[in-house]
C-alpha positions as CSV (number, residue, x, y, z in Angstrom):
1,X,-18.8,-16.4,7.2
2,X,-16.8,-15.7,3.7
3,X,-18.2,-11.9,4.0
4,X,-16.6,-11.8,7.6
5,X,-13.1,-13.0,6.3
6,X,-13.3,-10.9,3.7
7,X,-14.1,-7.6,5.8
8,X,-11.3,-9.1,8.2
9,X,-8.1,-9.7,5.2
10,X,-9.6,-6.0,3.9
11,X,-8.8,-4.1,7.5
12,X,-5.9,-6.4,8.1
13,X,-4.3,-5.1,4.7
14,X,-6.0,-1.7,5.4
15,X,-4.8,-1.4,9.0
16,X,-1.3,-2.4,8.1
17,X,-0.7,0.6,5.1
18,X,-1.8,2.7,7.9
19,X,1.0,1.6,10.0
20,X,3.2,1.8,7.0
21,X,2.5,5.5,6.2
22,X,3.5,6.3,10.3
23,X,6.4,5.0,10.3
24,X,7.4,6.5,6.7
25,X,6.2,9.8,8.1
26,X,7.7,9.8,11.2
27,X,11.1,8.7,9.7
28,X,10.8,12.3,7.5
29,X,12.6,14.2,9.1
30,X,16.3,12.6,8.5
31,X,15.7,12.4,4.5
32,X,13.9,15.4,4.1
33,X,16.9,16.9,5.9
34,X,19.4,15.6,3.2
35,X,17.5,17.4,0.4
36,X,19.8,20.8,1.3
37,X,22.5,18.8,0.1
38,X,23.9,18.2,-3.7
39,X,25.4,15.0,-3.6
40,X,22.4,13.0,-1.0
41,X,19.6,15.3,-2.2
42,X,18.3,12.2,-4.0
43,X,17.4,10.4,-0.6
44,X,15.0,12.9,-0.3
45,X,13.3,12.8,-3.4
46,X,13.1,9.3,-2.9
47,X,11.6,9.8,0.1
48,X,8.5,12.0,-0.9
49,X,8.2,9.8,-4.2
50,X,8.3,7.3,-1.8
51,X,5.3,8.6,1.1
52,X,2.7,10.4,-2.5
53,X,3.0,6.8,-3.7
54,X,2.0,5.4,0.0
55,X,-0.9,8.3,-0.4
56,X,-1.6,7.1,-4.0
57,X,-1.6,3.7,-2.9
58,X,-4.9,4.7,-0.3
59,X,-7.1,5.6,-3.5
60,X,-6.2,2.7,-5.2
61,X,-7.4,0.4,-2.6
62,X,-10.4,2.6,-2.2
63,X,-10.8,1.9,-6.2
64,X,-10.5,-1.8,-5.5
65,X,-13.0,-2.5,-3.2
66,X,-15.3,-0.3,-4.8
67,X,-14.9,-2.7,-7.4
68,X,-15.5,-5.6,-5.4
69,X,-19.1,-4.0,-4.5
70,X,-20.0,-3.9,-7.6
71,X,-19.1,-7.4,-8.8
72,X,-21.1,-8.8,-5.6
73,X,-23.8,-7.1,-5.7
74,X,-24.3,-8.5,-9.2
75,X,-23.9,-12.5,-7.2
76,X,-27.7,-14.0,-7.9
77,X,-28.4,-15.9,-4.9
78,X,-32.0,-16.9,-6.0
79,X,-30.9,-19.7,-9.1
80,X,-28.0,-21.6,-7.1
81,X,-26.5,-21.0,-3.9
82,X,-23.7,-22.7,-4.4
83,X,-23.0,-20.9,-7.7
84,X,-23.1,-17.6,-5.7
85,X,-20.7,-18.8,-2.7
86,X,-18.1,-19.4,-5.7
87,X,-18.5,-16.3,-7.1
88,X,-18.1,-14.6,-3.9
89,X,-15.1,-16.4,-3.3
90,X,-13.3,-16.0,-6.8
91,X,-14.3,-12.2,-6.1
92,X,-13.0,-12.4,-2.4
93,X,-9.2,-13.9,-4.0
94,X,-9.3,-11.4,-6.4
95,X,-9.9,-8.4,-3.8
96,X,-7.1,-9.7,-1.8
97,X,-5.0,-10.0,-4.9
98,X,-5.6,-7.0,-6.1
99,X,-5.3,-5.3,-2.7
100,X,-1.3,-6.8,-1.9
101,X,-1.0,-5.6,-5.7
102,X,-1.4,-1.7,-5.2
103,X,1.6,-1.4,-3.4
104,X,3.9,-2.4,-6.1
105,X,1.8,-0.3,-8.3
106,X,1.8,2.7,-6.8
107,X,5.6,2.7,-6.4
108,X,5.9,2.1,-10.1
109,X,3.7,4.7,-10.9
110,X,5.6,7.5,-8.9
111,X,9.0,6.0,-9.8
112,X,9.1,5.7,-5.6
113,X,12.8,3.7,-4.6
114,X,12.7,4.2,-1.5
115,X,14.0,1.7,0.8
116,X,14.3,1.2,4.7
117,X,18.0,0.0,4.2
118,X,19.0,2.8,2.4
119,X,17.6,4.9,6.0
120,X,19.6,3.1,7.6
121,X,23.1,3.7,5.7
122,X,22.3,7.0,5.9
123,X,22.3,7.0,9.6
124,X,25.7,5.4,9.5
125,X,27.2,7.7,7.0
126,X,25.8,11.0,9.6
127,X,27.2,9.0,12.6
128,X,30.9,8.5,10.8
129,X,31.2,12.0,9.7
130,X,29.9,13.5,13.5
């Protein structure tokens, strides 16, 4: 039962950066357009600092449970079983931490600012000047 909630928060988390990396990519096209200008160039910067860090973000949750393998596959279940549902627990909080966690690093690591607001000005800003 704790392995199937754990497989279950892993995809849930997994599942939703996949849904997150869509929609950045399908938004490209309006900052990506904005790079041929001087003055809002830096929304598109933003933007690709923004979608490698969503990439980066992928291998570090790979990394992560990769290390939860290891640590439970290391669980003794022969000397005491409730010893070993502990563990697996401690390890199952720390994957999730750890999971919710690569986001924030990733971004920091790319220097990634971009923000869904800031799409949003932009639209108003094209719609004022058309």
């Amino acid at each position: 039962m704790i392995f199937t909630n754990t497989i279950n928060s892993i995809f849930a988390v997994i599942y939703g950066r996949m849904v997150e990396i869509y929609l950045t990519a399908s938004l490209g096209p309006i900052p990506l357009a904005t790079m041929a200008n001087h003055e809002w160039g830096s929304i598109g910067q933003n933007y690709l600092k923004s979608l490698f860090a969503l990439g980066f973000q992928a291998f570090l949750i790979m990394v992560c449970v990769g290390i939860y393998a290891v640590l439970v596959q290391r669980i003794a279940i022969d000397a005491e079983i409730m010893k070993a549902v502990w563990a697996c627990m401690g390890y199952t909080v720390l994957l999730c931490f750890m999971l919710f966690k690569t986001g924030s690093l990733s971004k920091s690591v790319f220097n990634a600012h971009w923000y869904k607001p800031a799409l949003m000005i932009l639209v108003i800003k094209v719609r004022n000047v058309i």
